[in-house]
Every structure is written in C-alpha cells, then in structure tokens.
ZAMARGU-4260 file (C-alpha; in steps of 0.2 Angstrom, whole numbers, plus 5000, padded with zeros to 4 digits):
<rodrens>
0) 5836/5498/5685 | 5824/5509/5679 | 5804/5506/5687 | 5797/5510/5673 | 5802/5493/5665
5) 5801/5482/5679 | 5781/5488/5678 | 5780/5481/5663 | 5782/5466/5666 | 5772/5468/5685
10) 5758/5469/5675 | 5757/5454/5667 | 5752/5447/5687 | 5739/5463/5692 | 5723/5461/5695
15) 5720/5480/5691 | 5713/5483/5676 | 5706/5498/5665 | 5694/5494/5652 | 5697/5479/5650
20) 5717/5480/5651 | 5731/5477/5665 | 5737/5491/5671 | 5748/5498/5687 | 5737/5512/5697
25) 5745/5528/5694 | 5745/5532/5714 | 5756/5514/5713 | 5765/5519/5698 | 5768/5537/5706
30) 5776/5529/5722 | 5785/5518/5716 | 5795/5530/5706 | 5794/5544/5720 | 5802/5534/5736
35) 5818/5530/5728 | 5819/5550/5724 | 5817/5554/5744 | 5828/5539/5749 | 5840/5550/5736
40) 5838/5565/5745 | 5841/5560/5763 | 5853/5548/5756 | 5863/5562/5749 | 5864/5573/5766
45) 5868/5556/5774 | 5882/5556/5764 | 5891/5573/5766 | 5889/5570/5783 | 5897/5553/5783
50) 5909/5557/5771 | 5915/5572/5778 | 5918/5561/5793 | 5925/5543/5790 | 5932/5548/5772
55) 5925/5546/5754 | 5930/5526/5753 | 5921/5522/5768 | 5907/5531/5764 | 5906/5521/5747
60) 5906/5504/5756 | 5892/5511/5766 | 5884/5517/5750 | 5884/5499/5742 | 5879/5488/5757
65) 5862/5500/5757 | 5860/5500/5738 | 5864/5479/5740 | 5851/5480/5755 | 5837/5488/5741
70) 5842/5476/5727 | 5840/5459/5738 | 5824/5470/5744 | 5815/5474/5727 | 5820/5454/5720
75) 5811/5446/5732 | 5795/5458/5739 | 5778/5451/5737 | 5769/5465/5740 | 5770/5483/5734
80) 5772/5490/5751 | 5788/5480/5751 | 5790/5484/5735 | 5790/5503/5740 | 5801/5501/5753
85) 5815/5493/5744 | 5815/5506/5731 | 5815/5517/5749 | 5832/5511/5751 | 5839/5509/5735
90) 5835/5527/5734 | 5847/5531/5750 | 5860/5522/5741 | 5859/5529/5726 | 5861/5546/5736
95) 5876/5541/5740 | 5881/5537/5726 | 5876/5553/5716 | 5886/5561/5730 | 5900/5555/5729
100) 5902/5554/5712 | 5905/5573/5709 | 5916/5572/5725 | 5927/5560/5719 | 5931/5564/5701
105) 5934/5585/5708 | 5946/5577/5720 | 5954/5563/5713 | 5956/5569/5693 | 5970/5582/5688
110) 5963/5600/5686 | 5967/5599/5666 | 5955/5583/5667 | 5939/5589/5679 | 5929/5594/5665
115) 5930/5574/5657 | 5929/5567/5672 | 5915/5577/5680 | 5903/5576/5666 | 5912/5557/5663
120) 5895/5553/5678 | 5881/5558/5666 | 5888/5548/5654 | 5889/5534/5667 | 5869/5537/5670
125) 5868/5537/5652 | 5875/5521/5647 | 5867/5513/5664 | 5849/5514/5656 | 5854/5508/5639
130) 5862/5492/5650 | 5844/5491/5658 | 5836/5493/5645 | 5847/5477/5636 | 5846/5468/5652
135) 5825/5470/5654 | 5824/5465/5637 | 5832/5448/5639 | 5821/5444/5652 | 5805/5452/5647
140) 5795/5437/5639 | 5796/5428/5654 | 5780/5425/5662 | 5787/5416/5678 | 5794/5426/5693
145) 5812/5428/5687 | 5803/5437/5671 | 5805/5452/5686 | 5818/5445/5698 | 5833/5442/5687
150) 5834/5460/5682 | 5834/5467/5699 | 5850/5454/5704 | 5859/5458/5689 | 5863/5475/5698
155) 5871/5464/5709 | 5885/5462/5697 | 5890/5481/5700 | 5888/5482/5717 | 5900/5469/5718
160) 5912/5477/5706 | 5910/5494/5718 | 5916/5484/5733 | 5930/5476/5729 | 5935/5491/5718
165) 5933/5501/5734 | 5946/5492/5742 | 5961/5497/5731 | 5960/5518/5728 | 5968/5529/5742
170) 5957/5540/5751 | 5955/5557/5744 | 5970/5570/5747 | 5959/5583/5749 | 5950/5574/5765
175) 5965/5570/5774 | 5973/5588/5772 | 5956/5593/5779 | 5959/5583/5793 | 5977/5589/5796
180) 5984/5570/5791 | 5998/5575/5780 | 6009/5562/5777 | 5993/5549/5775 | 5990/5564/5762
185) 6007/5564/5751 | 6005/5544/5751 | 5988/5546/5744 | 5994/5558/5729 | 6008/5547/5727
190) 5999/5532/5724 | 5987/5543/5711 | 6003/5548/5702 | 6016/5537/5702 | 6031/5535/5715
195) 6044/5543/5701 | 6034/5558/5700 | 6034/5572/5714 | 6018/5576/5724 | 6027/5589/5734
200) 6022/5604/5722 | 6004/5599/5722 | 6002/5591/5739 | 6007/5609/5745 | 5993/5619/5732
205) 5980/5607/5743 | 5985/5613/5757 | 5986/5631/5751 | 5967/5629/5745 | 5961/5619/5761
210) 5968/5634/5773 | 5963/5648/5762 | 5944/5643/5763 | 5945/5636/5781 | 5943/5622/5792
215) 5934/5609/5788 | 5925/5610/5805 | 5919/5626/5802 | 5909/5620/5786 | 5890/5621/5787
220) 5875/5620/5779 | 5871/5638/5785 | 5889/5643/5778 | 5884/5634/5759 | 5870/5649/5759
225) 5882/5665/5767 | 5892/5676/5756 | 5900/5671/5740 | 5897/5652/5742 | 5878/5657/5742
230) 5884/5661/5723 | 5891/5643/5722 | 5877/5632/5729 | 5863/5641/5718 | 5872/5637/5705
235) 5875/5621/5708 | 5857/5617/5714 | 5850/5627/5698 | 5858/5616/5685 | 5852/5601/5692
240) 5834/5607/5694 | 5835/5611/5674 | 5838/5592/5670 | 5822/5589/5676 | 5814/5602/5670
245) 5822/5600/5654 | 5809/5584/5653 | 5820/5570/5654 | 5810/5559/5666 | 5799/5556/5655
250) 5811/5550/5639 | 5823/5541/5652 | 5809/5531/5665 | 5793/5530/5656 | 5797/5527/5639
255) 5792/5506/5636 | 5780/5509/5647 | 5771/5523/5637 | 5774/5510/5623 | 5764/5498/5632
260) 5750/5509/5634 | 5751/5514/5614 | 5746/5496/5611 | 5765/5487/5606 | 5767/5470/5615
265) 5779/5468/5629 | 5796/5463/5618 | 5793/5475/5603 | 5791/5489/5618 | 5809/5484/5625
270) 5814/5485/5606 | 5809/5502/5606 | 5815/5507/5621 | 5832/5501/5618 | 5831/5509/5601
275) 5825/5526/5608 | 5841/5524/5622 | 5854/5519/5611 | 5847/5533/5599 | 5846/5546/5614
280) 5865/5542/5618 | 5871/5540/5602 | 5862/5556/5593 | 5851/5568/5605 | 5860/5567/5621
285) 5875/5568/5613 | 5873/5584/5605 | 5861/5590/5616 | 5859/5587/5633 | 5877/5578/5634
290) 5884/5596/5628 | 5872/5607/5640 | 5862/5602/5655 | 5865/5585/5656 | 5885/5586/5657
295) 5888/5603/5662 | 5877/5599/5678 | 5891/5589/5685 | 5904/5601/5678 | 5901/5616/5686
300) 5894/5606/5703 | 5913/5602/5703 | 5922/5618/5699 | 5909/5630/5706 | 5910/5620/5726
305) 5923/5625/5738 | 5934/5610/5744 | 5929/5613/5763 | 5910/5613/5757 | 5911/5603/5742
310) 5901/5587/5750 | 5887/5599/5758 | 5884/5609/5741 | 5884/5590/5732 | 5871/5584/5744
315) 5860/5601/5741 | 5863/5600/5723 | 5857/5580/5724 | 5843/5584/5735 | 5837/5596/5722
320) 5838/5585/5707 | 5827/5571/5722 | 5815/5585/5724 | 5810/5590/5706 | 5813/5571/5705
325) 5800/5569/5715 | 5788/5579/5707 | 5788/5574/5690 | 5789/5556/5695 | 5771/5561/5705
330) 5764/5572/5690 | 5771/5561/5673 | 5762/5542/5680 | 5746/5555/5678 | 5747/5561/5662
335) 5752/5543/5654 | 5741/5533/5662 | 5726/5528/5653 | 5716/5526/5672 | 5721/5544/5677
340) 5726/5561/5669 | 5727/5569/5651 | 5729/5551/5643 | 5713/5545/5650 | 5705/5556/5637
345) 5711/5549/5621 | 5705/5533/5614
</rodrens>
C-alpha cells in the first residue's frame, strides 16, 4: 500500500496545520516513507543469507510472517512512532520479497522464458499500485477509523494467497545442486516439467553451471566485487539506481497526495490518481519505462548474476534501489510540501 495515500486520509485526524490547512509534517512525511526503504535494505541482505541457507520457499514464508507482522502493525498503530516502526517491518519484508522475486523467476523459468518472467516482477509492482490506488479509493471518504485501517488489512488478502501458494512449488533446482542434493534436485525439475518429460539433460547443465562457477560455500559478498563478477554486480546495482533517478517516486507514491495539496478533495484526488496509474500502465510505462529501466532492471539483474552469487548480487541490487529510495523519499516530502521546501514558495 502506497504511504502516500494512506496520508491522505491521516490528515483528515492531524492537528498539524499550515495556514490554516491539515497537513503531515514533511519530517513525518519523510519517515514514513523512508523506514520501509531501510527495512528493504537490511531485509534484502537478510534474505540472501537466509535463502542461501534454508532454501528460497522457506525464506518466502519467513518473508510473509514479517510483511504480515508490519500489516497487523500499520492497521492498528496509534501513534506515528508506531506507525514508523510498522512501516520498519514491512520494509524488511518487502526486502524479501524484492529478493527473491528475481531469484526465483532466473531459477525456476526456462532460459527461452527469463526475459518475460524477470521483467514479468515490475509489472507485478506496477499493477500492485493501480490495485492500491482502486482499493484506497473505495475507502477514502470514510471519516471513521477504517477510512485508514481497511486498506492496510486488505494486503492481508495477498499475504495469505503467498502462504498457502508457498506450500505447493518445489524448491529451486539450482539450490539443492548447490547443496549437492541431487535427487531432491531431479524431483524438483520434474515436478516444474512434467513426469513424461526428461530432466536429465537439464538437471545435468545445472550441475555443469553450479561447478563451473564454484561452491556455493565459497560465495561472498567480497567475491560479488573480485574479478568479472565485479562487472556483474555494478550492473546490476546501476540499473536499479536509474529507476529512481529516472523520478518515478514521485509519479508512483506522491501523486493524490500532491493532488491534495493543489486544492482537489480527497475522492476526486483518488480519481486522479487512479486515472494517472492506470494511464502510466496502460500508455507511459508501457512504452517507456516498462520497455527500459523499469523491466530491464529485473532482466539483466537475472541474466547478468552468477547462480552461486545470484541471491548476494540481488540483495546488493535491492539495497541500492532502498538507498536512492531512501533518498528521494527524504528529498521529494520537501519539495511538495506546502510547510517545507520549493512548494512553500507558491501560492
């Protein structure tokens, strides 16, 4: 759920005020936004780690009894400290589950198939904030507390949908070559494939690919920056960077917000910003940032990652996007605000 619309209706309850308006703080509105982008970055070491050792399904379960943790957090906090530390959580989650996104579709989808499945997560984000957007709206003209709570338990829904659905997929081939469990391995790929077709071929090009680039002990993050994989994790760590300098925070999480501030009521402000989302899909992103940074981050994160360091180059390549997350979380809350920054110029 984005922030950015939950403050919306927050508002409407704030004693804050700014000539004569209610309005969020910007140093409130700045950490709200910028503890779930450090939960996402320790989260996504977190998960590397884990996932490297107890396997990617395990690490997902994990990943959804955090995110479930921050959701039953955020719906009933009182105060904005708690409030903060929800979001602190939630943002671990998330790491995990930005991790093992890219992991999972490299290691689970045919080669042929990588490229839709890969950039098939950005599209995931994508649709997810024109759902929130819908979902915000429904509730937006509420003035009692589920005006603000009913979104946030709606994510409910997915974290249930992730759990049970995390019961049923096999573990990832790659993972248990790595740890020299075979036959636990060829099950795997034959329940991905089918039992008439023959895993043999590709079970041995795993193993081929697993030995040629070393023991999964062996893998470090000192290793990610050594050699040619130094090559590999820039990469992957540049093209997220780019997303966020490419200015989509500020389209994606502070769009009814801003809205807000240019004077439309709270439901036209929804309107628009489901308008401006489903446009953004349908037309901008599509063409755009779907066709370049936006997709292609998640891509080449999953082409460019050797399969012993592939978890440690995602959780650098998530902790850079939770970095320059971070910082234009801090900076845009100041240049929108009317109490702070370039905004607070302008009639």
């Amino acid at each position: 759920m984005k922030i950015c619309q939950i403050i919306c209706i927050i508002k409407k309850s704030t004693r804050d005020t700014f000539e004569g308006n209610a309005v969020i703080p910007a140093e409130w509105l700045s950490a709200f936004n910028i503890t779930s982008s450090v939960g996402q970055f320790f989260g996504g070491f977190a998960c590397s780690w884990i996932a490297d050792r107890i396997g990617r399904k395990k690490s997902l379960t994990i990943g959804v009894i955090v995110v479930t943790g921050g959701i039953f957090g955020e719906t009933w906090s009182s105060t904005r400290t708690a409030f903060v530390v929800s979001k602190l959580i939630l943002g671990v989650g998330a790491g995990f589950y930005l991790t093992l996104g890219p992991i999972t579709c490299s290691e689970f989808g045919p080669v042929v198939l990588r490229g839709y499945t890969t950039s098939g997560v950005n599209l995931a984000i994508a649709m997810g904030q024109l759902i929130s957007n819908s979902v915000t709206k429904g509730f937006g003209d509420r003035v009692d507390v589920w005006g603000f709570r009913a979104p946030f338990l709606v994510q409910l829904v997915f974290s249930i949908v992730l759990f049970i659905g995390s019961i049923f997929p096999p573990e990832s081939p790659y993972y248990l070559v790595q740890r020299d469990r075979i036959d636990d391995a060829r099950k795997s790929l034959q329940r991905l494939y089918g039992s008439g077709f023959d895993v043999g071929p590709k079970l041995a090009t795993i193993r081929i690919t697993v030995e040629a680039e070393a023991n999964c002990d062996q893998a470090s993050y000192a290793l990610a920056f050594q050699g040619t994989n130094r090559i590999r994790t820039l990469i992957s760590m540049g093209v997220f960077a780019c997303q966020h300098l490419a200015g989509i925070i500020f389209v994606l999480s502070f769009s009814t917000y801003f809205f807000q501030l240019a004077g439309f009521s709270t439901s036209n402000s929804f309107d628009l910003g489901v308008g401006l989302t489903a446009c953004g899909v349908a037309v901008i992103y599509a063409f755009v940032y779907f066709l370049t940074i936006g997709a292609v981050a998640f891509v080449l994160l999953g082409e460019v990652s050797s399969v012993t360091l592939r978890a440690r180059t995602t959780a650098l390549a998530t902790a850079t996007q939770a970095i320059f997350g971070i910082i234009m979380f801090f900076a845009v809350p100041y240049m929108v605000n009317p109490d702070a920054g370039v905004c607070s110029s302008f009639p």
